[in-house]
Backbone as numpy.savetxt, mean C-alpha at the origin, in Angstrom:
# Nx Ny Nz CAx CAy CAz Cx Cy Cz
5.03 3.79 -20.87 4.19 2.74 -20.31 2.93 3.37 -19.71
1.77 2.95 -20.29 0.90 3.52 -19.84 0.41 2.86 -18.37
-1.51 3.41 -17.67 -1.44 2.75 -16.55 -2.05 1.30 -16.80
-2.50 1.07 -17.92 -2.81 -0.78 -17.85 -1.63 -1.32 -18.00
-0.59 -1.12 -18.50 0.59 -1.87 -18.56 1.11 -2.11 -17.90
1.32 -0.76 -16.75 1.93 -0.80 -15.34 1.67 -1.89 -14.33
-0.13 -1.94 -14.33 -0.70 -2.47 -13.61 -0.15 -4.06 -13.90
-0.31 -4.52 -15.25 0.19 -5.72 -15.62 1.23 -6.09 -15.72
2.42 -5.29 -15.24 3.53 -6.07 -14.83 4.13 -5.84 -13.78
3.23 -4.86 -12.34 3.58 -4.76 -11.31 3.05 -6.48 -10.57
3.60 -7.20 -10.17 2.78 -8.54 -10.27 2.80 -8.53 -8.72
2.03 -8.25 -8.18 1.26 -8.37 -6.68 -0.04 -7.59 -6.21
-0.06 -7.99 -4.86 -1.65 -7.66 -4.60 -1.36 -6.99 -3.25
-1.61 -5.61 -3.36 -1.82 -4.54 -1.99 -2.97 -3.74 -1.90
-3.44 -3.59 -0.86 -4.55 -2.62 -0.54 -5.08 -1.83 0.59
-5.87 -0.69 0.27 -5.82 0.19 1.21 -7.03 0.26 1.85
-7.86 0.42 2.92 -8.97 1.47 3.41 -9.03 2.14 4.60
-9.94 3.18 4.28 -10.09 4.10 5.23 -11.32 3.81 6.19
-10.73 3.36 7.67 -11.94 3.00 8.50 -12.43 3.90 9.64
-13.02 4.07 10.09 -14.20 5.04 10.98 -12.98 5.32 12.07
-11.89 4.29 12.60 -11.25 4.52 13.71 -9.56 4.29 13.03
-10.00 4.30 11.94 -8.35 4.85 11.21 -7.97 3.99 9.64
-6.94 3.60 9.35 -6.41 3.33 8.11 -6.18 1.50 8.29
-6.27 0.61 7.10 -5.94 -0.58 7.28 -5.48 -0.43 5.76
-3.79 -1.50 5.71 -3.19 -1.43 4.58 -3.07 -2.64 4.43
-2.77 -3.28 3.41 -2.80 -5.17 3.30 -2.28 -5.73 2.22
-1.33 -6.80 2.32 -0.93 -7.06 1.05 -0.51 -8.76 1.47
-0.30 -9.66 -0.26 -0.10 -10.20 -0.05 1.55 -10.63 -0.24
1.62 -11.93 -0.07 3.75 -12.09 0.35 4.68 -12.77 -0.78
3.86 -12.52 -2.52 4.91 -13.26 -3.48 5.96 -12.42 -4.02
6.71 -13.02 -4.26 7.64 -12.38 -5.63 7.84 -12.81 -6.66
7.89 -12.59 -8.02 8.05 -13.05 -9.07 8.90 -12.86 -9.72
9.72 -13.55 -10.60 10.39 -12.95 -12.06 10.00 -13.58 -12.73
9.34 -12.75 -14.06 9.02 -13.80 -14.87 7.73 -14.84 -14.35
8.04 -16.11 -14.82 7.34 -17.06 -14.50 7.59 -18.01 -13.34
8.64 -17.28 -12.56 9.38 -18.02 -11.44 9.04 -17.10 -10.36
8.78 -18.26 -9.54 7.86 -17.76 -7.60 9.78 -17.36 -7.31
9.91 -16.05 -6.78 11.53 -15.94 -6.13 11.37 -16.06 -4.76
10.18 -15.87 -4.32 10.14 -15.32 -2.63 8.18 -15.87 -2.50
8.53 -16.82 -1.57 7.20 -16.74 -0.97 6.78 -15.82 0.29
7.61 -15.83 0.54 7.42 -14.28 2.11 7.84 -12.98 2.27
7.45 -12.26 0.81 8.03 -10.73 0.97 7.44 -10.14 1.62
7.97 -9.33 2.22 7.06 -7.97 2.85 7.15 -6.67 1.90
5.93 -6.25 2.11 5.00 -4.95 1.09 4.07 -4.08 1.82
4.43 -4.53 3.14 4.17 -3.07 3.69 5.10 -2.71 4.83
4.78 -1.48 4.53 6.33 -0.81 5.36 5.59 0.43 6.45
6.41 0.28 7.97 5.95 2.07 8.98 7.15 2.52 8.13
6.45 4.00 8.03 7.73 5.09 7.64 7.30 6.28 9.00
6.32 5.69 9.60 6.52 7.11 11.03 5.43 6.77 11.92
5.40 7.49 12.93 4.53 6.60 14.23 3.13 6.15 13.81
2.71 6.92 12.72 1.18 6.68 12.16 1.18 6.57 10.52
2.17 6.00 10.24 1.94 6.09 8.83 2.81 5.07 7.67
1.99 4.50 7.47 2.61 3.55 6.94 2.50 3.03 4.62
3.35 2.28 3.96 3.23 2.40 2.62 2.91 0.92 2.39
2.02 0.35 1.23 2.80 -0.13 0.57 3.20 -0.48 -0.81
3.51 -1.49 -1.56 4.69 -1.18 -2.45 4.73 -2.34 -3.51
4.20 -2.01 -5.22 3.90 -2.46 -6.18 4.89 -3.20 -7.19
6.06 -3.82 -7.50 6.70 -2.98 -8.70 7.83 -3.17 -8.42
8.58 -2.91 -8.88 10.33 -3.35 -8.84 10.44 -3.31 -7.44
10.88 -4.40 -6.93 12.16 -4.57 -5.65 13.11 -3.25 -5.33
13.81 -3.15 -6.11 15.00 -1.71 -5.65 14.39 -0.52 -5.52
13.10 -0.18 -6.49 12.96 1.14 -6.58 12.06 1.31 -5.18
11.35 -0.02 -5.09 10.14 -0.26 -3.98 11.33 0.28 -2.51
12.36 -0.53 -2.39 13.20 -0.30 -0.97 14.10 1.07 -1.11
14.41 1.40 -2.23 14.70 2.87 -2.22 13.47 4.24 -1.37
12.15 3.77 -2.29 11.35 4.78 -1.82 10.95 4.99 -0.51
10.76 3.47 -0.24 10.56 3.52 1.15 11.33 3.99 2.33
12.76 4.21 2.05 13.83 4.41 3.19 14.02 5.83 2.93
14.02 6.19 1.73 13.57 8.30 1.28 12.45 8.63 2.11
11.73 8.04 2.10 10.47 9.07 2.58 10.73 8.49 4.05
11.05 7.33 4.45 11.80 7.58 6.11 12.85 8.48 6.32
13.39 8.22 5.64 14.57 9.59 6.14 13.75 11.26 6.24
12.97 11.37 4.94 12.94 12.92 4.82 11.91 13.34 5.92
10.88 12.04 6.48 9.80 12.29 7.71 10.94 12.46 8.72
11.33 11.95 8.92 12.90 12.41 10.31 13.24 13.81 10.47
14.03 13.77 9.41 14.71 14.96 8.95 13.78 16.22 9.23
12.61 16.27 8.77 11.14 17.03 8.88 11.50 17.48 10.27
11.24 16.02 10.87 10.91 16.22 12.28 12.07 17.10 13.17
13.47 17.03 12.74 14.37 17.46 13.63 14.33 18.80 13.04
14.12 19.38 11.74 14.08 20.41 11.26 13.15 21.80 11.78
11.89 20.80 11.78 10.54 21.71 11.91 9.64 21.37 13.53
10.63 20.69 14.28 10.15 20.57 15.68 8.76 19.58 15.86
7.93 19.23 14.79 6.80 18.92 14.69 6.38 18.04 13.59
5.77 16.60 13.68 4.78 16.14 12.99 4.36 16.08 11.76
5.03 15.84 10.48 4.87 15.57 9.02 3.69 15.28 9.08
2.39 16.17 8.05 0.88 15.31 8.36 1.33 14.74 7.11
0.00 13.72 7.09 -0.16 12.64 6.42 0.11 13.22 4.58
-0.72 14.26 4.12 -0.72 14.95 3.02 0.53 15.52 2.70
1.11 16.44 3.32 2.74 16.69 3.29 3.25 15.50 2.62
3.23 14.20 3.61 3.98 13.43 2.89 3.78 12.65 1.29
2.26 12.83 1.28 1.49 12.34 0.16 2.27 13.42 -0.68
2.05 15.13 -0.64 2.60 15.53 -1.98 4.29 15.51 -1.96
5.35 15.41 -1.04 6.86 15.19 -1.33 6.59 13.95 -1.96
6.11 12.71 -1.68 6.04 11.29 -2.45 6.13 11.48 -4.17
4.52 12.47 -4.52 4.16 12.77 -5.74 5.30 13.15 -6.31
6.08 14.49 -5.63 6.52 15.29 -6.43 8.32 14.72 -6.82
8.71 13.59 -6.00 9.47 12.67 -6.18 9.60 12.06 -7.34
8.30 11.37 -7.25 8.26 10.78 -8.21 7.80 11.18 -9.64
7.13 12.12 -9.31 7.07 13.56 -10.97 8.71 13.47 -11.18
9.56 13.69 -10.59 10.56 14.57 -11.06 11.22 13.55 -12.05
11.13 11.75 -11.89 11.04 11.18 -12.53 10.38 10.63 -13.33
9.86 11.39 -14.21 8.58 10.52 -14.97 9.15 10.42 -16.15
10.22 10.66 -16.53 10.56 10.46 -17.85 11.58 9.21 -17.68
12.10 8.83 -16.53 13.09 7.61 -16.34 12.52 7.28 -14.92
11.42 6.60 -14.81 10.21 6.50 -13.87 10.67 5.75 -12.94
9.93 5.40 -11.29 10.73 4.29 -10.50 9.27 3.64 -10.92
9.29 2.02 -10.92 8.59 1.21 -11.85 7.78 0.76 -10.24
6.99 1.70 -9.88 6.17 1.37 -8.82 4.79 1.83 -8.57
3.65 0.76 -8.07 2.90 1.66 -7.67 2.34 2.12 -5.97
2.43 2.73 -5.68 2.28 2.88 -4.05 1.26 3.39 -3.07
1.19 2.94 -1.81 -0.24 2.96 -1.38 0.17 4.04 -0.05
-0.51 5.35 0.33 -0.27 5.59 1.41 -1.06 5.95 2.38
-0.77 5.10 3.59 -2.01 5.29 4.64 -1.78 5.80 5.90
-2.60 6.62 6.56 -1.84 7.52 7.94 -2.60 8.00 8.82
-2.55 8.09 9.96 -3.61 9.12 10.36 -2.76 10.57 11.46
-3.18 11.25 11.03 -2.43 12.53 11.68 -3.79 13.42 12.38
-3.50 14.65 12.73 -4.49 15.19 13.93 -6.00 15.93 12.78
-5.33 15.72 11.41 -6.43 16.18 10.93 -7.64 15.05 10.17
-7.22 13.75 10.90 -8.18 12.48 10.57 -7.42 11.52 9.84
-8.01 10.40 9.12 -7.59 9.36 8.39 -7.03 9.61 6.96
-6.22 9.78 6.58 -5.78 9.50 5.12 -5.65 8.41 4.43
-5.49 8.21 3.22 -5.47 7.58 2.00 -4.85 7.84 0.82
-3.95 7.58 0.04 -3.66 8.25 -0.91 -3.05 6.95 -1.84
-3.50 6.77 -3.41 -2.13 5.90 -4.13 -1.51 7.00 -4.98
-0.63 5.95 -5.77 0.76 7.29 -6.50 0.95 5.91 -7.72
1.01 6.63 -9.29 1.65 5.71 -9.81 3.22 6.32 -10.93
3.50 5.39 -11.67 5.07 5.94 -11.56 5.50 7.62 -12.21
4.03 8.10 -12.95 3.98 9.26 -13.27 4.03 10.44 -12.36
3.41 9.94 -10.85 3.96 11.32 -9.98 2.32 11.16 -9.52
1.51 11.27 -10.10 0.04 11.28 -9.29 -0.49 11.33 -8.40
-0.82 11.95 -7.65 -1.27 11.59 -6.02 -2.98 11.34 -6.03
-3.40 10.26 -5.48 -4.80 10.02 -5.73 -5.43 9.97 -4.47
-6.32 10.99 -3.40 -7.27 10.42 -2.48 -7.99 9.75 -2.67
-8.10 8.72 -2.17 -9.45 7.59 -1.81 -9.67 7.53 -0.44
-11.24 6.30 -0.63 -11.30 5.54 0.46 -10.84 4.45 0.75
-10.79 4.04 -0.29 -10.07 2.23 -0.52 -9.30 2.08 -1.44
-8.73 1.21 -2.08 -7.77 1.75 -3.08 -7.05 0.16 -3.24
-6.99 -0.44 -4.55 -5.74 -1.24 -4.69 -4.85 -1.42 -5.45
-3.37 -2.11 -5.76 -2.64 -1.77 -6.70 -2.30 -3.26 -7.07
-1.48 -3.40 -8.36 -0.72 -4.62 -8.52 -2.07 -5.22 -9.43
-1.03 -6.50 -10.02 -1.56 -7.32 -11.01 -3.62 -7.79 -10.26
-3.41 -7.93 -9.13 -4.27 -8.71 -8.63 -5.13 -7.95 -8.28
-5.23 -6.54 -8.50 -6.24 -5.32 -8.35 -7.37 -5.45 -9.33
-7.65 -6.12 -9.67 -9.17 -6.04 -10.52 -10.24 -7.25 -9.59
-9.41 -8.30 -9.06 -10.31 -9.39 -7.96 -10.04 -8.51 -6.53
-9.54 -7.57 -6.14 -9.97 -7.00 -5.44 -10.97 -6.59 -4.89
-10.71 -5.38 -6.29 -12.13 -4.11 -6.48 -13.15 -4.94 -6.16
-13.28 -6.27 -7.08 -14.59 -6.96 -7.26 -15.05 -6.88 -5.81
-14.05 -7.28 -4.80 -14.90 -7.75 -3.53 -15.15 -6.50 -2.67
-14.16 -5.80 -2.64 -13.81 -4.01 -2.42 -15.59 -3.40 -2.22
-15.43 -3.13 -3.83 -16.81 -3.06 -3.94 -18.19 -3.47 -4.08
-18.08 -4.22 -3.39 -19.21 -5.14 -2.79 -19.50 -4.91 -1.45
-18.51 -5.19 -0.86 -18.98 -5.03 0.65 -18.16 -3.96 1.65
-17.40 -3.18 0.83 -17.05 -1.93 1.37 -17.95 -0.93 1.43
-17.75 -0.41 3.48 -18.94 0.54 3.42 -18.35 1.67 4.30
-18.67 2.88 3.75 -18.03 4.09 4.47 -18.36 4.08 6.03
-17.40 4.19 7.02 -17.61 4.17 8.59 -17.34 2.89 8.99
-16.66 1.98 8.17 -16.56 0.90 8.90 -15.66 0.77 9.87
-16.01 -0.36 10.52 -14.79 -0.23 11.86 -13.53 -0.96 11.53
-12.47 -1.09 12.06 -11.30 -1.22 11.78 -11.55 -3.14 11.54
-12.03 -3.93 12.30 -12.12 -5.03 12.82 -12.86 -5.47 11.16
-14.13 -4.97 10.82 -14.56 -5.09 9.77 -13.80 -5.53 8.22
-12.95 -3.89 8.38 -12.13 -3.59 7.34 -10.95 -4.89 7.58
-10.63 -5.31 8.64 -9.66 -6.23 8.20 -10.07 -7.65 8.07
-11.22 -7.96 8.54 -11.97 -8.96 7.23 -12.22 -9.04 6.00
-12.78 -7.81 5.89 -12.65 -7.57 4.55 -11.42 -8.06 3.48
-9.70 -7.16 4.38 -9.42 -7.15 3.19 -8.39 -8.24 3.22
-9.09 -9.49 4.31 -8.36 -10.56 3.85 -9.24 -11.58 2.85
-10.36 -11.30 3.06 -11.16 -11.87 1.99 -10.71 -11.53 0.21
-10.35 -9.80 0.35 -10.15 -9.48 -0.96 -8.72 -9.72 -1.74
-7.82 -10.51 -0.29 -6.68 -10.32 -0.59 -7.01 -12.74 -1.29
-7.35 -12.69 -0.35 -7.34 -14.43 -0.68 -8.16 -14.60 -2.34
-9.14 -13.40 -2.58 -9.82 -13.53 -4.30 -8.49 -13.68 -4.90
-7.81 -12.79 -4.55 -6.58 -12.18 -5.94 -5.55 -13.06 -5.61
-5.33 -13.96 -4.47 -4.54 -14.50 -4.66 -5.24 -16.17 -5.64
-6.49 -16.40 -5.08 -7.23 -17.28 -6.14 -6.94 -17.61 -7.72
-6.81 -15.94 -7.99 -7.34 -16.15 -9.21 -6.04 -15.78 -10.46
-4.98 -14.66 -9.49 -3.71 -14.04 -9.87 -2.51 -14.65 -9.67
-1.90 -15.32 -10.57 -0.42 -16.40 -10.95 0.30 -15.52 -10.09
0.52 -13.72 -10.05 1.54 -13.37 -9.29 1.33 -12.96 -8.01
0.31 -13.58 -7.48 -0.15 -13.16 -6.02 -0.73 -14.33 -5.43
0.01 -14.24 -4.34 -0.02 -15.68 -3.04 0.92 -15.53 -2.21
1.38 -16.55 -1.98 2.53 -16.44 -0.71 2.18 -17.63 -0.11
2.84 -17.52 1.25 2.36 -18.15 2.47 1.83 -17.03 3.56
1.68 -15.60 3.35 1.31 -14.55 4.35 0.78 -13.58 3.53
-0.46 -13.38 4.38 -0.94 -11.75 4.27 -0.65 -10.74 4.96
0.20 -10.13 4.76 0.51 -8.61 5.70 -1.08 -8.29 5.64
-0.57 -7.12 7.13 -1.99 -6.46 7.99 -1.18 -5.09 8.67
-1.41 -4.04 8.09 -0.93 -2.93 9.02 -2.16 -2.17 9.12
-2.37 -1.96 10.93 -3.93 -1.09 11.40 -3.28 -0.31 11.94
-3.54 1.06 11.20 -2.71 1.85 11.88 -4.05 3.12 12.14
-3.89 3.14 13.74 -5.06 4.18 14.12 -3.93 5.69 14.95
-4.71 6.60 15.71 -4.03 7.44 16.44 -3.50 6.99 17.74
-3.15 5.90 18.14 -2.34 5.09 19.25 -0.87 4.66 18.53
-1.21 4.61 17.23 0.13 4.19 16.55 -0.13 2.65 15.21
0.65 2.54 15.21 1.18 1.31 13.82 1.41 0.06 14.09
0.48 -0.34 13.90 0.79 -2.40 14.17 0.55 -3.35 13.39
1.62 -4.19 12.67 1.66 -4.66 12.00 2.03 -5.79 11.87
1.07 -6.85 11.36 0.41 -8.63 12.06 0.79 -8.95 10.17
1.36 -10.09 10.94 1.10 -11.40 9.49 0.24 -12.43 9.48
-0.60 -12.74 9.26 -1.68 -13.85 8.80 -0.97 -15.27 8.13
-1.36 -17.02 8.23 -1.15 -17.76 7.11 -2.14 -17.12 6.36
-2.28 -17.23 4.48 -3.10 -16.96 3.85 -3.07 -18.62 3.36
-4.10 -18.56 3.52 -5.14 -19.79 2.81 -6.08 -19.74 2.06
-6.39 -20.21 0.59 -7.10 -19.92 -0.45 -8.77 -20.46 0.24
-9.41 -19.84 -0.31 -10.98 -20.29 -0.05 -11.51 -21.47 -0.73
């Protein structure tokens, strides 16, 4: 499966940016099978540690598997090595996870956002193992009405407050225009160096 295919049958809408006073991750709350709404209120973004949070494209099981691995192994880190998993650490164990499966792949694509003592991170991953830095970044069926708005009015240094206008604007395009993206909620995780907070929105179409 290549990555347009992926993209077209991961059927939701998540996204990432990197703001002047830290990371904002965002997604919206459907589920699909098929041609059938299963869930109007999923959650798709997940804390996996005091500053760092995912979220999550693509099969259900493989999506709640990954997410509770890379909580455990940030723990584990921590009781092991006395200290602080940075953000990148966890970006390449994620990759190399998911490399190790690329021939019987987990059918996901994933967003990771953090901030640790060496600044703001960003990173996506798709089911090949990849690790990608950005500034902004989105995944799922509904990632092309994103970008559109993404890149338009995304601007490097923005402030956190900004960025989460933004990316409810970009999240309400894709739910506009994308059969597998809507809900009744937009997840909102702002996660700066105070820590991880994470707000649900009604989403309402424009």
């Amino acid at each position: 499966m290549d990555a347009q295919e992926m993209r077209l049958k991961t059927g939701t809408t998540t996204l990432g940016i990197v703001c002047k006073d830290g990371v904002l991750l965002a997604s919206e709350s459907k589920a699909t099978m098929g041609y059938l709404v299963a869930n109007k209120d999923v959650q798709k973004v997940f804390q996996i540690d005091d500053r760092m949070g995912m979220t999550v494209a693509g099969m259900v099981s493989d999506a709640q598997y990954l997410v509770n691995l890379m909580k455990a192994e940030i723990t584990l880190y921590k009781l092991e090595a006395g200290e602080e998993m940075t953000v990148n650490a966890v970006a390449n164990l994620l990759g190399s996870i998911m490399y190790s499966r690329k021939w019987y792949p987990f059918y996901n694509q994933m967003i990771l956002g953090g901030v640790d003592k060496r600044g703001s991170h960003l990173f996506s991953f798709d089911p090949s193992g990849s690790v990608v830095g950005e500034e902004y970044v989105s995944t799922g069926s509904g990632s092309p009405f994103v970008y559109g708005v993404l890149e338009k009015d995304f601007r490097k240094g923005m402030m956190m407050d900004k960025a989460k206008e933004l990316a409810k604007s970009a999240i309400r395009a894709a739910a506009g225009r994308d059969i597998a993206s809507g809900g009744h909620k937009i997840w909102i995780a702002e996660i700066t160096k105070e820590g991880f907070r994470l707000t649900e929105e009604k989403l309402t179409l424009e």
